[in-house]
N, C-alpha and C positions, 0 to 999 in steps of 0.2 A: 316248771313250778318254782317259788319263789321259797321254799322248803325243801328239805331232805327227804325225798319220797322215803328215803330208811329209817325217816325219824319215827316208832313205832308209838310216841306221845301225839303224831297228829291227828284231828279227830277225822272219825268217818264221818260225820256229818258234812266236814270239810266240801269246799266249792270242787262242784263236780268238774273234768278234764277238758279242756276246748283245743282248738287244732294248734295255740301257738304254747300251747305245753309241750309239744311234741315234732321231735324229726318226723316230717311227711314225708315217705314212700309209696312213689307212684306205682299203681297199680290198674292197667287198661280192664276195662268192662266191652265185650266187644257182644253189641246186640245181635242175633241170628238176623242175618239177609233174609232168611226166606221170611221172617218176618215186618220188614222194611214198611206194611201196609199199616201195621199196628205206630208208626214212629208218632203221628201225630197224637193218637188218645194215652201213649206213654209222655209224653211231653205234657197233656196237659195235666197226668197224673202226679206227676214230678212236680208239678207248678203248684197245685192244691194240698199233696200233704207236705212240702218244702213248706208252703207259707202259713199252715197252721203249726208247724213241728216249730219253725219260730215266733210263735207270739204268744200271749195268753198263759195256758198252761202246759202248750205244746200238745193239746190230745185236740184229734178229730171229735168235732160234737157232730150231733146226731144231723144237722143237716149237711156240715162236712161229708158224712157215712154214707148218706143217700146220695149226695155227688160220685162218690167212688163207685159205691154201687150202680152207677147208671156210665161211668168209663168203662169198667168190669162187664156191663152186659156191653154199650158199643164193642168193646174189643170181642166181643164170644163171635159177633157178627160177620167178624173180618179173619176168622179161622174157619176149626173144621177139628171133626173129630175130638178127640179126648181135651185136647187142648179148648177147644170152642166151650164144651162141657162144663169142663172144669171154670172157667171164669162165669160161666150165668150161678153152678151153685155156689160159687163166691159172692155175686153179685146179690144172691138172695141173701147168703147168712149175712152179709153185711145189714142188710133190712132189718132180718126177723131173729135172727142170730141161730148160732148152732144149733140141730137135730141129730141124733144119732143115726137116721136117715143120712143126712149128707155128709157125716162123717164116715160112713163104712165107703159110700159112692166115692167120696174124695179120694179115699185111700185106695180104691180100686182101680183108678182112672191111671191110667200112664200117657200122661200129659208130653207133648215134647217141647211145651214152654208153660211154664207155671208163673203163674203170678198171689200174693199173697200181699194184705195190706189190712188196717186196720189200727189199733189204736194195740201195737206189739209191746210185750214186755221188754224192759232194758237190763243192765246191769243190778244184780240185786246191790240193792244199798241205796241206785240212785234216782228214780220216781217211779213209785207202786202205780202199778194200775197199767203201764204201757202207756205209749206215747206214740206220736202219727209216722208213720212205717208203710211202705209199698216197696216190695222188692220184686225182680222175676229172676227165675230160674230154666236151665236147659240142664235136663238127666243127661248124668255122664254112662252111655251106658255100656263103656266100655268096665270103669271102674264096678258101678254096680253088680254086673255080674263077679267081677273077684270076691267081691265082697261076701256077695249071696253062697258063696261055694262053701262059706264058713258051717251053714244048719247043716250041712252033711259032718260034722266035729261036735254036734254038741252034746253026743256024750262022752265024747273026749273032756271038753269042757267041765261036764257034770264029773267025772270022777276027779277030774283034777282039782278042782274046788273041794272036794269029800278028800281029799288028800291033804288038803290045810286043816280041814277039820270036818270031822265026818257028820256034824249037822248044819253043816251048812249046805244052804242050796241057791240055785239063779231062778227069778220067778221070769215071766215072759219079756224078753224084750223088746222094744217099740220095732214098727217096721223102722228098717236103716235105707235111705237115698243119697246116692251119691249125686251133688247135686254142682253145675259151675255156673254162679249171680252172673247177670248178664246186664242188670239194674237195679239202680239201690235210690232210694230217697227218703227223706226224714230223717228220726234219728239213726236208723242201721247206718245211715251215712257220716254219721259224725264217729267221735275217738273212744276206744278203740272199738275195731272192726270185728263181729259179731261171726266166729266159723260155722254154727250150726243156729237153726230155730227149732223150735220144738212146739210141733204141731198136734191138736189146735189150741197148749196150754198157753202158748206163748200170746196169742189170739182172744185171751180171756176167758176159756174154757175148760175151767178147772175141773182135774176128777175125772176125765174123759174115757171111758173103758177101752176104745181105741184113739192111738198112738203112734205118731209120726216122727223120726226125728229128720231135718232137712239138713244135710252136714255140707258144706256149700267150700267143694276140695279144693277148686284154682284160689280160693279165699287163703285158706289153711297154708298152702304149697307156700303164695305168695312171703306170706309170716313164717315160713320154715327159712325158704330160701333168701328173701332179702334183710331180716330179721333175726333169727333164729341163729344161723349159719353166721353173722357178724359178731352176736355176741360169743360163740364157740371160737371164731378167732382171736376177740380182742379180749376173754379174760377166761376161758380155758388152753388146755395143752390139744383141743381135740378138731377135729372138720368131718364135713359127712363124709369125705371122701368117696365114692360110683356108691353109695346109698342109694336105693330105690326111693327114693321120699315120697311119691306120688303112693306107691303100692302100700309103705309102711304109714305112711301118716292116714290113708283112710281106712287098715286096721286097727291103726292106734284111737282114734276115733272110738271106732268101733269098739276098744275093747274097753274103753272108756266107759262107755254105754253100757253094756253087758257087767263092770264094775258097779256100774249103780244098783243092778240088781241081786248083788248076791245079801243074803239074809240068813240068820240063824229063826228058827222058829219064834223066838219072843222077839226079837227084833220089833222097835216100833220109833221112829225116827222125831213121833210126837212128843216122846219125854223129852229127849234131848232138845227139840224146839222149845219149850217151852223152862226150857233150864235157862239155854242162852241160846236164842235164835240164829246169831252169825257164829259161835264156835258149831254148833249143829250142821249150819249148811258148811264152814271149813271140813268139819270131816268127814262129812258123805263125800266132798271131791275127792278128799285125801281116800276114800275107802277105792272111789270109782280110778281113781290113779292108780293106786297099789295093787288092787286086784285085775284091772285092768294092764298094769304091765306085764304080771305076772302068764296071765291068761297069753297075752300077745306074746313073750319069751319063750314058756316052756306049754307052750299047747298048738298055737297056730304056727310059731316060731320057725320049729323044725318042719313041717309040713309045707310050708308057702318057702322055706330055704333062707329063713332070718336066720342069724347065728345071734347069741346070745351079745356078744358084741354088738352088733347092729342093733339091734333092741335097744340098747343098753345105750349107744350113742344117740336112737334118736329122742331117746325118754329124757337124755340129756339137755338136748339141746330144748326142749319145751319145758324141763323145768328151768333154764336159765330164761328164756321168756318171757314164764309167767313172773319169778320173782324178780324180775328187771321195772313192770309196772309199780311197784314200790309196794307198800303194807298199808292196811286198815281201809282199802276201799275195794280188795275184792277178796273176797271169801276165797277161792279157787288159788289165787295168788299168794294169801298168807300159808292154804295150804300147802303150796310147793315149798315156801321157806320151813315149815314144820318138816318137812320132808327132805331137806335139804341140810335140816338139822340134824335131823335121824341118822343120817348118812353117813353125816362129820363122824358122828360118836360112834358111829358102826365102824368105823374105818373104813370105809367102803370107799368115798369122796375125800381127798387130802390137798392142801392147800400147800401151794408150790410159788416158786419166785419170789420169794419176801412178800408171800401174804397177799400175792395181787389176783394171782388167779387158782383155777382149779381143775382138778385130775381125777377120771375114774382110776381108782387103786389096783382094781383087778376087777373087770365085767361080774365074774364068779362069786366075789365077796359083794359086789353090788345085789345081787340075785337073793343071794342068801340076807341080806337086809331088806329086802323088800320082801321076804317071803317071812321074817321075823316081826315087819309094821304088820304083815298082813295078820299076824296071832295077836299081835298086840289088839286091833282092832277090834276081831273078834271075842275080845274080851271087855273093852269097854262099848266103844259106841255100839255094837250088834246086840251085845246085851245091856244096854241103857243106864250103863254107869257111869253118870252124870260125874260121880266125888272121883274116877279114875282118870275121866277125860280132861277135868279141870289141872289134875296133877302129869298128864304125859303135856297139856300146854303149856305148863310153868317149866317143864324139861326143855319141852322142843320146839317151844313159839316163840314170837318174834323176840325176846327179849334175852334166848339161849345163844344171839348172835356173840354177841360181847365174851361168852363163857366159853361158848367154841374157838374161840378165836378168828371170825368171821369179820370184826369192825372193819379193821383196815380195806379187806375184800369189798364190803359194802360202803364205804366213804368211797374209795376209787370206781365202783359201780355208778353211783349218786353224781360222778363227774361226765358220764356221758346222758345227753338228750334222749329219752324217753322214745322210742319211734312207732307211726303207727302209718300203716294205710293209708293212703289217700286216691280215692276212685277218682280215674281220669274216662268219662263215660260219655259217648256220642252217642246217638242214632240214625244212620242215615235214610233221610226220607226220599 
């Protein structure tokens, strides 16, 4: 970019990201063999929403939609089983659109190649409505099962949450799949690279009673380890050093997820939309980060054999990540530098080497500041205190860099290229 992605005066309106803003890191998409039959109606799926995702306004119109839908049933033909299934009630909702019929089917189906397309939602901030999207997917189901072992802890869960604060509770959360992209086209294909969808909102079907999330791991891994894991070398003191990344980045995820839901009884996330819609969605991430570390450190932590260290390092490493994307174009993003401010002032994170990089102080005092965002929280956004939250973002937003003593760290940040994903994808026919 031809600005200081730190500069926190740029607007979000600002032109959205294209590939030569960005270090590309290859990353292989490798199609299932046994599917090799389907290579031709995946090519020409990649062809059709590829050439409307560029032109126009970038959405599948309705005779686009009926084209998909009629690759979606050819491909049902050239399966079998749950997989076969699942692409005709795709092929229909593309037609006639969602039923709560095909959504309980959908989610009941274990699919061993999924495919999903339609006009997906992208990056909040950057075109409302979704834009032309077909990706497929293969269940990891080695991961999914780790995963799954979590509903036998959720009352571990539940008291621990009542242990922040004893009216707080987690309402249900979405089924979780662990999911590795095997195909991408449109915009999931462009910058940056998209870890989870969320099924069928993301699809245009808001309000859904049932709920999918598709968390898509070799994606995430990929951004830990070629991504993540760089900037931990070149502007912290830390590395992942035998970190399970695979194991801990799909409970982190996960507790990600399970963050989104926890709630005090007034809790109502509409005020705060309607105060300031992008500080609103900044601190639901920030709630689903904080309680979700929290939740993956001292709940599942000890139980799966994470040490608060390891937690602690890989929460690290993705919030250096996300605040590396720069400020004011993604909500989730400025959240981590609010969190990253929180930190500074916690003493928890302290800045080492003349100001260029940074150090957890002590795992234990990091614990203990995320367990203090976490009250903090519960005090504003949980209970919809609009005039609190305005004043913890004049502490700890973007503009509390300069006060912390962060500039320097973030001018030398701003000196390295931006990196993202770049799917390198064949399919052999």
């Amino acid at each position: 970019m031809s600005v200081n992605r730190f500069n926190y005066q740029v607007s979000k309106q600002g032109e959205w990201f294209t590939s030569s803003d960005f270090h590309q890191v290859p990353m292989e998409l490798t199609f299932p063999q046994e599917y090799t039959a389907l290579a031709s109606v995946a090519s020409h799926i990649a062809t059709l929403v590829n050439t409307y995702s560029m032109q126009g306004d970038g959405k599948l119109d309705s005779g686009a939609m009926s084209k998909l839908a009629d690759l979606f049933e050819e491909a049902s033909y050239l399966c079998s089983g749950d997989t076969a299934r699942g692409l005709l009630v795709k092929s229909d909702v593309l037609r006639q659109g969602y039923s709560r019929q095909a959504i309980k089917e959908l989610n009941e189906l274990n699919e061993s190649l999924s495919f999903v397309g339609g006009n997906i939602s992208t990056w909040y901030g950057k075109v409302p409505g979704g834009l032309a999207t077909c990706f497929a997917t293969t269940a990891n189901l080695q991961l999914n099962e780790y995963c799954e072992t979590v509903c036998h802890y959720q009352d571990n869960v539940h008291e621990y949450i009542c242990s922040l604060n004893k009216r707080l509770s987690i309402n249900e959360v979405p089924k979780y799949v662990v999911s590795d992209l095997v195909f991408m086209s449109g915009e999931g294909d462009n910058h940056p690279k998209h870890i989870a969808y969320f099924l069928p909102e993301d699809e245009g079907f808001k309000h859904s009673p049932i709920k999918k999330t598709c968390y898509l791991s070799n994606v995430h891994q990929a951004k830990i380890t070629e991504i993540s894991d760089q900037l931990l070398a070149e502007f912290t003191t830390h590395s992942y050093r035998n970190l399970d990344i695979k194991k801990v980045g799909a409970l982190g995820v996960l507790g990600h997820e399970f963050g989104h839901f926890v709630k005090l009884p007034e809790t109502d996330f509409k005020i705060a939309s309607n105060w300031n819609r992008w500080q609103s969605i900044m601190y639901q991430e920030i709630a689903a980060d904080v309680f979700g570390f929290l939740i993956l450190c001292e709940v599942w932590g000890p139980i799966y054999g994470f040490s608060t260290k390891e937690v602690c390092l890989y929460y690290f490493g993705e919030l250096m990540r996300y605040i590396n994307r720069g400020v004011n174009k993604f909500p989730d993003s400025d959240g981590m530098l609010f969190q990253l401010n929180y930190l500074v002032e916690f003493s928890a994170v302290e800045l080492c080497e003349n100001g260029t990089k940074l150090r957890i102080a002590d795992p234990e005092i990091l614990l203990a500041a995320m367990r203090s965002l976490g009250r903090c929280l519960c005090e504003s956004l949980l209970k919809n205190d609009c005039e609190l939250l305005a004043d913890l973002e004049q502490r700890f937003g973007i503009r509390a860099i300069e006060r912390n003593g962060l500039q320097q760290f973030f001018d030398n940040l701003s000196k390295k290229k931006n990196s993202s994903l770049f799917y390198q994808q064949s399919i052999q026919k």
